[in-house]
N, C-alpha and C positions, 0 to 999 in steps of 0.2 A: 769298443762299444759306445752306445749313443749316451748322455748323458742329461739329467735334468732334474730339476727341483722347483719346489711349491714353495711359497712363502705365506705365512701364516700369524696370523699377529690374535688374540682372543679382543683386541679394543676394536677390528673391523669385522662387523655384523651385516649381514645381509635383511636377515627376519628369523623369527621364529621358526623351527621345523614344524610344516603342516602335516601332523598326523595323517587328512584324508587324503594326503598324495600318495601315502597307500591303501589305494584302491583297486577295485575291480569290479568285473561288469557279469553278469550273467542276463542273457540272452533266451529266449525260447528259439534257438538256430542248433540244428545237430542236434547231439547228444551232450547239451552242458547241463538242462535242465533234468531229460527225463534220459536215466543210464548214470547222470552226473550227480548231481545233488539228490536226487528223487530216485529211489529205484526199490519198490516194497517188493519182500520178497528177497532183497539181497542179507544175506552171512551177517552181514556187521549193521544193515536197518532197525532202525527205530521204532517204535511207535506211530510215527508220522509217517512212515517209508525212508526217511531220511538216512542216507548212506552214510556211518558213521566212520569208515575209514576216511571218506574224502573229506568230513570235517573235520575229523583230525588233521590230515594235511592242511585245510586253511588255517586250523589256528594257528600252526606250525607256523604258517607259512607268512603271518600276522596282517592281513588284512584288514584294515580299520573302515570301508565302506564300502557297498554294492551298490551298484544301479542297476536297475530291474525295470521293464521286461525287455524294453530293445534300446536302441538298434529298431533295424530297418522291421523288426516284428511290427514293435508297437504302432506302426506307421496305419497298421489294418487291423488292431488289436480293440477288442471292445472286453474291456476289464470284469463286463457282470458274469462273461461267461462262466469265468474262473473262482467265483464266489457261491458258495451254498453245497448242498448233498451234492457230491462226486459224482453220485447216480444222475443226478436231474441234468448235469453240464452237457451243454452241445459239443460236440464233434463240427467242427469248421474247417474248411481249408485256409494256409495260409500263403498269400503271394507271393509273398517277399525273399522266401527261400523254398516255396514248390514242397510244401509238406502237409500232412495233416495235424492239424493240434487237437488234444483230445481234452486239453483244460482239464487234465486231473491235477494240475499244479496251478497255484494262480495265486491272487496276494494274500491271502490268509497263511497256505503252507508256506510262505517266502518270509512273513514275516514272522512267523513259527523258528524256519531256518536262521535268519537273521538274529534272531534272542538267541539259541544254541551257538550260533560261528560268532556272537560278540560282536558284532559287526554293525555299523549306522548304514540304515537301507536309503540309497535316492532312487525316488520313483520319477518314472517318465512317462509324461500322459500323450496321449495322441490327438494330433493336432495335425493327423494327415487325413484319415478320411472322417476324422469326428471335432468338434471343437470344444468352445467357452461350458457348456451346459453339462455336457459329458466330463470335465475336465473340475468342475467346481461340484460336483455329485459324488466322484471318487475320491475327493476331498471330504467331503464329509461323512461318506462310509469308511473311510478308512483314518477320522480323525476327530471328530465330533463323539463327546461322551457316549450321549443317549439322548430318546428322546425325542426322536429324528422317524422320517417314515425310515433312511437309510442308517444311521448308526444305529435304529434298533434290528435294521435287518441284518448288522455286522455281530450283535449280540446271539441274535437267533443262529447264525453262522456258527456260533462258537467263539466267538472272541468279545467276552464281556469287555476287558480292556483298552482304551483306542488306541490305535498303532503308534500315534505321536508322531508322523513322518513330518520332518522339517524342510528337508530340499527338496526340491523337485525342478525335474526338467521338462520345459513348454516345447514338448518335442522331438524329434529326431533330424538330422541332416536332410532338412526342409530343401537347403539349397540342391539336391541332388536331384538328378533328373531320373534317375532309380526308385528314388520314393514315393511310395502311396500318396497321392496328395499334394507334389511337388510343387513349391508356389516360389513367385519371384521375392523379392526380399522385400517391396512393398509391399506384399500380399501377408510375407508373412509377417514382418514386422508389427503391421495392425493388427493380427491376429495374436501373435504373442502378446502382446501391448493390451487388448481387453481381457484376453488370459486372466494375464495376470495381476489387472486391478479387479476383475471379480472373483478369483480365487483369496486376494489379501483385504476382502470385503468380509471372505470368511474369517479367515487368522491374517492379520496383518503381519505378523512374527518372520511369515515363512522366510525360504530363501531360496530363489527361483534364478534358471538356469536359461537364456537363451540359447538359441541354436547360432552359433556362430559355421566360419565356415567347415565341410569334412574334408580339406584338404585343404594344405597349401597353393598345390596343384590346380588348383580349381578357375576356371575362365573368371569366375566373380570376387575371388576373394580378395578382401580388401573393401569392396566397393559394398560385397556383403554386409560385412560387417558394420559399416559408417551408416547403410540405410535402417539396417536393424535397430542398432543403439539410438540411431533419431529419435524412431518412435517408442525404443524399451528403457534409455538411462536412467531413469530416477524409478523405475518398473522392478529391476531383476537384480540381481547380486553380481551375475556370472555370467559369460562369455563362452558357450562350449570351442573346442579345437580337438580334430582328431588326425592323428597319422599312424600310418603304418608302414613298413619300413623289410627292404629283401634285397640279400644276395641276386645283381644283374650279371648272371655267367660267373666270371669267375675275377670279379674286380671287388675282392677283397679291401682294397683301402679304403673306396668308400664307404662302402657297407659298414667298415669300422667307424667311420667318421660321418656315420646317420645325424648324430644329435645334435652337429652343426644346423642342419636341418630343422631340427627341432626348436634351436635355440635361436634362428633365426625367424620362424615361424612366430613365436612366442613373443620374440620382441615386436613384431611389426604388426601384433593383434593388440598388444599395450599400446604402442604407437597410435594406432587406431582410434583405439577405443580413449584414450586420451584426450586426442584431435577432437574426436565428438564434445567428450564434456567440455574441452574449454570452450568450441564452439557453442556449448547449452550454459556455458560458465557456472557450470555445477564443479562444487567441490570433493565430488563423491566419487571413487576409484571402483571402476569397473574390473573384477578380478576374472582368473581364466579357472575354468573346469576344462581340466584336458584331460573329457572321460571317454577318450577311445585312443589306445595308445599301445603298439605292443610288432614283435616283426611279424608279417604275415605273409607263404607266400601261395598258400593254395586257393587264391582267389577265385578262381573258376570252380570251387566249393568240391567236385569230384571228379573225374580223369577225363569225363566226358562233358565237364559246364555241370548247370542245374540237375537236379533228379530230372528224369524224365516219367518217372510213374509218382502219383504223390502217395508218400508211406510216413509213417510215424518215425521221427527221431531218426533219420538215417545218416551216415558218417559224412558229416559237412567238414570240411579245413579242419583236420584232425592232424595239423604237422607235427611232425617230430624233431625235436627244436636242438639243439647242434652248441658244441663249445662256440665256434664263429658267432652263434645267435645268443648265446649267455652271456659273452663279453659287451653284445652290443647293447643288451636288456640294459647290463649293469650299467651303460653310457648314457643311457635314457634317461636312468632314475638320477646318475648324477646330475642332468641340465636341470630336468624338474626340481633339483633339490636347490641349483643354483638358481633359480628363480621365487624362491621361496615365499619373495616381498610380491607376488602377482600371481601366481598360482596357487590355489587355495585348496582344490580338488583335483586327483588323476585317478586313472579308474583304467588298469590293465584288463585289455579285452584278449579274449574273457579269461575266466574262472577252469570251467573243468570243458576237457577235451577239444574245443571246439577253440582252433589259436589259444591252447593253453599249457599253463605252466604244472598244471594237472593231468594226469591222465589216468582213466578207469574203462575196465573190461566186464560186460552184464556177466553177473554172477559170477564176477574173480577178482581181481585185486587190483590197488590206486595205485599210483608211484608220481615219483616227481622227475618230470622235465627239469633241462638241465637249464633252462631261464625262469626255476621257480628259486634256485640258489642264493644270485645274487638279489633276487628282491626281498629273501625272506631276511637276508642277514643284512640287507639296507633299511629293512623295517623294524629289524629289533635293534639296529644298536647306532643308528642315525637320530640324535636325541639333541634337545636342549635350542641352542643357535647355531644358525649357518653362517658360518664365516665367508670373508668377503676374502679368498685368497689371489696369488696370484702365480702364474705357470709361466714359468722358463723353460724351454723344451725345442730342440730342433723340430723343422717341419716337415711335412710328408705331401706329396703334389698327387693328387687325387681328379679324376674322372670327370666327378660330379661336385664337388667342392671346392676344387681347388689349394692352396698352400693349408695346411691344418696342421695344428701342432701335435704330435706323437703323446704327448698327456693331456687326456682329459680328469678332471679330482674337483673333489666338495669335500670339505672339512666340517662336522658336527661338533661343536662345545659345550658341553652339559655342567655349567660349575656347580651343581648342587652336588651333583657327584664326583667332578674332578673328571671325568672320563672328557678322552676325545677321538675319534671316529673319522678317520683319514682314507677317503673312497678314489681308487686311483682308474683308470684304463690304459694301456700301453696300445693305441690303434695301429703300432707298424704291423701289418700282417710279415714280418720278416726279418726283424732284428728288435734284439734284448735292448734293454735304457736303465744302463746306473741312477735311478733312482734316490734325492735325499731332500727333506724335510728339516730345515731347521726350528727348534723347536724351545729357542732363546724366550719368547715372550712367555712361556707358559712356567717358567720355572724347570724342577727337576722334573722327568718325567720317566714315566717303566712302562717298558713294553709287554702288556698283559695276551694279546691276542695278535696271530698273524696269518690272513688265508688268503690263498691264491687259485682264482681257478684259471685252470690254462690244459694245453693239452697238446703231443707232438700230433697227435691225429685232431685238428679243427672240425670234422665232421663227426668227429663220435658225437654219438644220443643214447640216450636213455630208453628201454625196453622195459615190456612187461617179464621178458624175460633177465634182461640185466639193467633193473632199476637204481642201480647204483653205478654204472661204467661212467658216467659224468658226474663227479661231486668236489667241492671245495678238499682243496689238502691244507697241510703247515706249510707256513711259507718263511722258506728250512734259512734263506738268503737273507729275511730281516733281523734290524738290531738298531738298539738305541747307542750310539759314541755319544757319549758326552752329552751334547744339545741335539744333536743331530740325528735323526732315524734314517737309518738308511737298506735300503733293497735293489738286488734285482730284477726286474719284471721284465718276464719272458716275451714273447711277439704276443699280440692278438691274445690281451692276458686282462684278467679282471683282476683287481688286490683290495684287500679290507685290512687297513691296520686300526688295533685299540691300543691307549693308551691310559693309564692312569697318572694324573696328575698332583703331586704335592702341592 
């Protein structure tokens, strides 16, 4: 068997754990919104209409913020539809995904939802077919007390109190030639860039998100980003980056070893975005929102491409997500969590049904996919500081990445509580790795928790009918000797050990 171990010291520190790197995205695409969150009428509905089994599942599932409404929606999204009597709202078609929207959900019921799931809402304004005026209006209807032609029409609305939305994104994946409004990075760079100084004319406070590039992949990227931050540096907080990520046939190594990907992505946008400010010899660190992030592979949205009739809500990338695709979730949230000092926000796309880790049936019951696992149990118990560790591990010669080491892990430190939180991936899709952590610096330590999810069938998922066939078990092989924890981890295997420290 293969052999390997982490090294882990509590005096080398990465950054603080950013709570909104558990995140998530809910979309007006498919049925995430209306079937998803929204469905009056259903068993378990609210007063709002709001589906209360699927909020159970988020909290469950510990989502700390949403970004609403798109994506490539908001690109053709005009936000007043969605505001006032239910009755009065227009029925619109929308481009971007060939559906009709009926704007019975819109930012009052979201941010309704958003108090209920505990959750910090980022809103993304459209700055594909609307811009500055439009953009600093739903600013102050959705944040300005009262007193206002528009905060008192958010009161007349029903919501005497102001939303209080902090972040916001100047946009969606501007760079794409798919979007509403698709402009070159000159184009949009100045367009983010007045954005955003007369939206912080209204609340200087905020914290504002350019549109970096959606893809690695992307003819511009790189070059995106340097012309954006020219004109945004000392403008915005944040950098967006989005990937998404699939099984090509049946080359399992890569697929396992995505987050290389990720993690190379990630460095050469800090890089970037770096080069800029020394270039503006600003002292100011431009951070990453990496709010589009998740594996995805039903791109062509349904077995034939786009809808071809336009109907409400109909079944867009509805995957059914697979042990292969939990192990690789679990690999994502560990780069993300290894970059902790530069990514500030991630935002799993999406939320419910639609590339998600939720899944729900009109008028029957929620369940969880089997990459809602390792993020809910990286959400609750990834606490405190990221340690800066370091992996010893044979390598694995892959496709698309080339040499990669068989373990990917993030270590969490929580000393107010003594706990520590040791997130591992085994990427060989084909052989077990002895597994040991020494664990000399932290003093004595007991091994309070141990879970594995792994599986000999890598394609099992989760159904409405057997919503449980993929779930975390004990992980029957770990144990603390001495100083040392040590386990098995089976092929194409996700592991979470906890530990309580004296």
């Amino acid at each position: 068997m293969q052999s390997g171990k982490l090294s882990i010291d509590p005096a080398f520190v990465v950054a603080p754990v950013n709570r909104r790197v558990f995140g998530s995205f809910v979309e007006h695409m498919g049925r995430c919104v209306y079937g998803g969150l929204y469905e009056p009428g259903h068993p378990t509905a609210d007063e709002d209409g709001l589906r209360g089994d699927v909020l159970e599942l988020v909290r469950e599932m510990g989502v700390t913020a949403v970004r609403y409404p798109g994506g490539n929606f908001v690109s053709g999204y005009r936000w007043e539809d969605g505001v006032g009597p239910v009755e009065d709202r227009p029925t619109r078609l929308d481009p971007a995904w060939k559906t009709i929207e009926t704007n019975a959900f819109g930012l009052n019921e979201f941010m309704r939802w958003a108090r209920k799931a505990d959750i910090e809402p980022v809103m993304a304004v459209n700055l594909g077919t609307r811009g500055i005026a439009e953009a600093v209006e739903l600013l102050e209807y959705a944040n300005h007390p009262k007193g206002t032609a528009l905060s008192d029409l958010r009161v007349e609305h029903g919501a005497p109190e102001p939303h209080a939305i902090r972040t916001w994104c100047l946009g969606n994946e501007m760079d794409g030639p798919w979007q509403l409004g698709h402009k070159t990075a000159e184009e949009y760079g100045r367009l983010a860039a007045e954005t955003a100084r007369a939206m912080r004319q209204v609340e200087p406070d905020l914290e504002l998100v350019a549109c970096g590039s959606s893809g690695r992949g992307m003819a511009t990227f790189g070059a995106w980003e340097d012309t954006v931050l020219e004109h945004t540096y000392e403008l915005v907080d944040h950098v967006s980056a989005h990937a998404y990520y699939e099984l090509d046939g049946d080359d399992r190594a890569s697929f396992l070893a995505s987050s290389v990907d990720m993690d190379k992505f990630i460095r050469e946008v800090v890089a970037t975005a770096d080069a800029v400010g020394a270039r503006l010899k600003s002292s100011k660190k431009i951070m990453i929102s990496f709010d589009e992030w998740n594996v995805w592979y039903n791109k062509a949205l349904t077995e034939s491409g786009l809808p071809t009739d336009w109907t409400e809500a109909p079944r867009l990338s509805e995957d059914a997500y697979t042990v292969l695709d939990a192990v690789v979730v679990g690999s994502l949230l560990i780069t993300l969590l290894q970059h902790s000092d530069r990514v500030a926000i991630a935002c799993q796309a999406q939320l419910v049904n639609t590339i998600a880790p939720i899944r729900s049936e009109p008028d029957g019951p929620a369940w969880r996919q089997s990459i809602f696992h390792p993020f809910a149990l990286t959400a609750r118990h990834a606490r405190g500081q990221v340690l800066d560790l370091r992996v010893d591990a044979p390598t694995l010669t892959t496709a698309k990445h080339g040499e990669v080491a068989v373990l990917d892990a993030v270590a969490t430190h929580d000393a107010e509580t003594g706990q520590l939180a040791v997130f591992v991936v085994n990427r060989d899709p084909a052989e077990a790795v002895a597994f040991a952590t020494d664990l000399r610096g932290f003093g004595a330590a007991t091994l309070t928790e141990a879970v594995l999810l792994a599986d000999d069938d890598l394609f099992a998922a989760n159904t409405m009918d057997e919503p449980d066939r993929v779930a975390p078990r004990p992980h029957t092989s770990a144990a603390v000797d001495g100083t040392t924890l040590r386990a098995e981890l089976p092929p194409a295997s996700w592991s979470m050990f906890r530990l309580q420290l004296s």
